[in-house]
N, C-alpha and C positions, 0 to 999 in steps of 0.2 A: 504494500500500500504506500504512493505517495505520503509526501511530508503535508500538502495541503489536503487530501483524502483524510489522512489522523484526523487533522484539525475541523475537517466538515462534520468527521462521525464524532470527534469528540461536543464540538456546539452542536449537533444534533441531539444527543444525549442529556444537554444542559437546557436545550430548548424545550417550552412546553405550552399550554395552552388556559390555564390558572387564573384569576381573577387580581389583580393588583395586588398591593400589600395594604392591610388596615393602618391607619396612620396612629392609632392610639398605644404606647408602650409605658407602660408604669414605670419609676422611676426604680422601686424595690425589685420587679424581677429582676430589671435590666442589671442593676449592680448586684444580684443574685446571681443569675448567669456569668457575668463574667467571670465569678468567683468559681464557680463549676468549671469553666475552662481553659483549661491550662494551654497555652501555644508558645512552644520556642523554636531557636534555630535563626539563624540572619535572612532578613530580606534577599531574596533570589535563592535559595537556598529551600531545599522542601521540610516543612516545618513538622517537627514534632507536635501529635495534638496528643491533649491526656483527657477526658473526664468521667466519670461515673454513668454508664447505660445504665436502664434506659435516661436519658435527658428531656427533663420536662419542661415543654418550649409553650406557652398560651398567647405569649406576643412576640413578634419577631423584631431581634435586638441587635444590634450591631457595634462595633467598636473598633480603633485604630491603636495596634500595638506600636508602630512605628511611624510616625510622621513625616513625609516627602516634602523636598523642596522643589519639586517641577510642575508643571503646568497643572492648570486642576482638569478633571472631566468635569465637562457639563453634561446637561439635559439629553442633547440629540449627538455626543462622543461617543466617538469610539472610540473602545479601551483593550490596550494587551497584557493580560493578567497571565500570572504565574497562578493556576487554584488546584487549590484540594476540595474536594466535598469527602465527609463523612455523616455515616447513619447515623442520626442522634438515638433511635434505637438500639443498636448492637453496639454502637462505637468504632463499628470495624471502617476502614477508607474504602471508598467508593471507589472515586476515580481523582485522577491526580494528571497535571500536566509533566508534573516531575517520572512521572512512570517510563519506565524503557519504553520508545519506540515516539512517544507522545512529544509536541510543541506547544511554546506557549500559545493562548488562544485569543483572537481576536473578537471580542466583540461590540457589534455598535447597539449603543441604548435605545435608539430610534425603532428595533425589531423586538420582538417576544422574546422574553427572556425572563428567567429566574428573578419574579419582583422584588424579594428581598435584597437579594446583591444590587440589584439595577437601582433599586434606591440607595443601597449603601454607599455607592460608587460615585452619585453626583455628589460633588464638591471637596472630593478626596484629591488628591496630587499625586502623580509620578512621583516613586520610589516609596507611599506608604503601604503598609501591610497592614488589612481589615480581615475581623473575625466577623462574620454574621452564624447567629444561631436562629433559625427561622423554623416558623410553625409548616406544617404538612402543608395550608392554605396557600401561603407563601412562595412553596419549594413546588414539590410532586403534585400536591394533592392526594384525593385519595385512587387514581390512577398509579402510585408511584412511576419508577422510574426501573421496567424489569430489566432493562438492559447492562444496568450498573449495582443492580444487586438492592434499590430501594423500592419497598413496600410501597403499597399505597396506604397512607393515615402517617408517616415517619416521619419526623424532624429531622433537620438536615443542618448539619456544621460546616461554615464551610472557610478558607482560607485566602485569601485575596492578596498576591502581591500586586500594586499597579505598575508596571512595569516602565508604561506608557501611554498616553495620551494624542489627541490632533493639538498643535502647536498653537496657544492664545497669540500670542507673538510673530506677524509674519510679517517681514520687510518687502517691499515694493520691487529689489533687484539686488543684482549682487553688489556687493562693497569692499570687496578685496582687488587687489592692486592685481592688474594684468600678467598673466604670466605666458612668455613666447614656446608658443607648443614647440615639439621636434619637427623637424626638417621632416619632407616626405608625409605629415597628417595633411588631412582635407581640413580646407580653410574654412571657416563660417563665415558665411556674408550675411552682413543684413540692411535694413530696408529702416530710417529715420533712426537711427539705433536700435533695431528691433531684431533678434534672428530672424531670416527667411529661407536660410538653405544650406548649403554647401557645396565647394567646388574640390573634386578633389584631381591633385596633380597627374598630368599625362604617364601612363604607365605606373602607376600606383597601384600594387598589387592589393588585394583583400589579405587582411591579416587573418592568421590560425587562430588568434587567443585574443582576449578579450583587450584591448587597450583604451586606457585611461589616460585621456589628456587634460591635465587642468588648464583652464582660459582665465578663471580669475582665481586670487586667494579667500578663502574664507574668511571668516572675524569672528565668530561665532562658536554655539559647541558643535560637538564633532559625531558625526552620525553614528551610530552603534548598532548591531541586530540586538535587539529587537526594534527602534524608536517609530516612530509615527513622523512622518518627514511632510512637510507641502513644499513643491517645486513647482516651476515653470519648464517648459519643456518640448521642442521641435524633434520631430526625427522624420527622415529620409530612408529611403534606399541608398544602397551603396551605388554613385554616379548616377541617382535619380535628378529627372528635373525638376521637380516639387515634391514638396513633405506630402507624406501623406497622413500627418498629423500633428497637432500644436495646441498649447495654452494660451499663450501669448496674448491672442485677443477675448479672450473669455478668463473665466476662475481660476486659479490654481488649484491644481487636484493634491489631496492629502490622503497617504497608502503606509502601510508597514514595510519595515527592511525586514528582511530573513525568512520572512511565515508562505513566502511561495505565490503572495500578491500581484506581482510584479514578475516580466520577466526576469531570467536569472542574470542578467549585466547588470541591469538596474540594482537587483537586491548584492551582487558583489561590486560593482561598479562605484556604489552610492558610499560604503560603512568607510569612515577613515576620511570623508568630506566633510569641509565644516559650512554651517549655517554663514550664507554669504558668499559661498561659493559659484562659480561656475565650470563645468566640467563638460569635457566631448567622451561621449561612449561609443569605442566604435565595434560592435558587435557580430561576432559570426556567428552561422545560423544556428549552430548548436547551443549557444545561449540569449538565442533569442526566438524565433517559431521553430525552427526546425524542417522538418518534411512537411508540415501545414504550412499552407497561404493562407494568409488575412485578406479576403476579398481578390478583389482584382487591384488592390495598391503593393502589396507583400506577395509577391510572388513566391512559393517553398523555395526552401533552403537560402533565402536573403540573407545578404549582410548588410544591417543597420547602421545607421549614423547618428545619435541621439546631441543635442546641448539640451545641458541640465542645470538648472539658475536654483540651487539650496535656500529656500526661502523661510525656512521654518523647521525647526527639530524640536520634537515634543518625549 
């Protein structure tokens, strides 16, 4: 199974079809609960949980063992969490992204999902770690969840690294200091200061392996797998006459590095860039479609020509 397959069956499994979260929590369980559950181990790290089954959950409570200083999630973010769930019934782990084979999981708040984290989650920050203990109403319901080993009527513990977030912070363009690609890359031309294309030199052969040209310096921090990144972004065929795609005049789009979103230039391409950057990817077809054509613009087996303008790391 793919690395983005895991990650489909695993938010598949976390996905469900449950009714919100009640907004009423007493203030005695909630400091009750905490004290039932025991969670250690360092953020990014898979946490040891401890507490006494069965665990009696009547409102669902949540809490931040370790507080982040990166961007917060809001309302309609998408978030890459590092989790565990456990049966508050048995105590035993459900499912975990730390489990052999498993990646961390991507998901946005805007879709159906596990109400209790999905509330817990707005207005927490990249790098905090949250405990939610939620009632059956909350979690499963009384459907549980047979594919991961929960009942239905079972409370559900669950562990929440935020790993990462979409960037509140996004600059208008790059602002790092030009830098002169190598001899022999395709030039970028563009149109009022805008990218529009690329020329690349007479007998310029297609490269084997993925090459990374920087065009500007970054100023910023520096991209990492997992983060949540928004760019700007042209790409070409190799000695095409027009892109057959661009941001430039629309939105900047906002995607995760490492999790398989993205083809695979972009997600090695990108880690090791800093916010403010600009960067030329120039991609052969093994890490970019491959034996697939994208329409009648990407012919199989192309080699791409990407600029990438680092607008935002989250």
């Amino acid at each position: 199974m793919t690395r983005a397959r895991r990650a489909a069956a695993l938010l598949c499994a976390l996905t469900l079809t449950v009714s919100a979260c009640g907004s009423s929590e007493e203030k005695e369980e909630a400091t009750d609960l905490r004290s039932q559950v025991d969670v250690t181990g360092d953020f990014g790290d898979a946490p040891e949980v401890d507490f006494t089954a069965p665990l009696d959950v009547t409102s669902s409570t949540s809490w931040t063992t370790e507080k982040g200083e990166g961007d917060k999630v809001g309302q309609a973010s998408t978030a890459v969490l590092a989790l565990t769930l456990l049966d508050g019934r048995t105590g035993k782990k459900a499912i975990s992204t730390f489990d052999e084979g498993q990646t961390p999981l991507q998901v946005s708040l805007t879709e159906q999902f596990l109400p209790s984290l999905a509330e817990a989650l707005v207005g927490a920050r990249a790098g905090s770690r949250l405990v939610v203990a939620s009632t059956p109403e909350d979690a499963y319901g009384s459907g549980g969840s047979p594919q991961i080993g929960i009942k239905g009527g079972d409370p559900v513990v669950m562990v929440a690294d935020v790993l990462a977030t979409d960037p509140t912070d996004v600059l208008d363009g790059p602002t790092g200091d030009e830098v002169e690609p190598p001899a022999g890359s395709p030039t970028l031309l563009e149109r009022d200061g805008v990218p529009s294309g690329f020329e690349v030199p007479a007998g310029a052969r297609k490269p084997a392996e993925l090459q990374v040209v920087p065009l500007r310096e970054g100023t910023g921090d520096e991209v990492e797998d997992p983060d949540r990144v928004t760019v700007n972004y042209l790409g070409a065929v190799w000695k095409g006459t027009k892109p057959f795609d661009q941001s430039y005049d629309k939105e900047p789009t906002t995607f995760s590095i490492g999790l398989g979103a993205v083809i695979k230039c972009w997600d090695q391409g990108l880690v090791g860039q800093k916010e403010g950057a600009r960067v030329m990817l120039v991609c052969p077809p093994d890490t970019a479609y491959g034996n697939t054509a994208q329409g009648d613009d990407i012919p199989a087996r192309s080699t791409l020509v990407f600029v990438i303008d680092v607008l935002g790391v989250g």
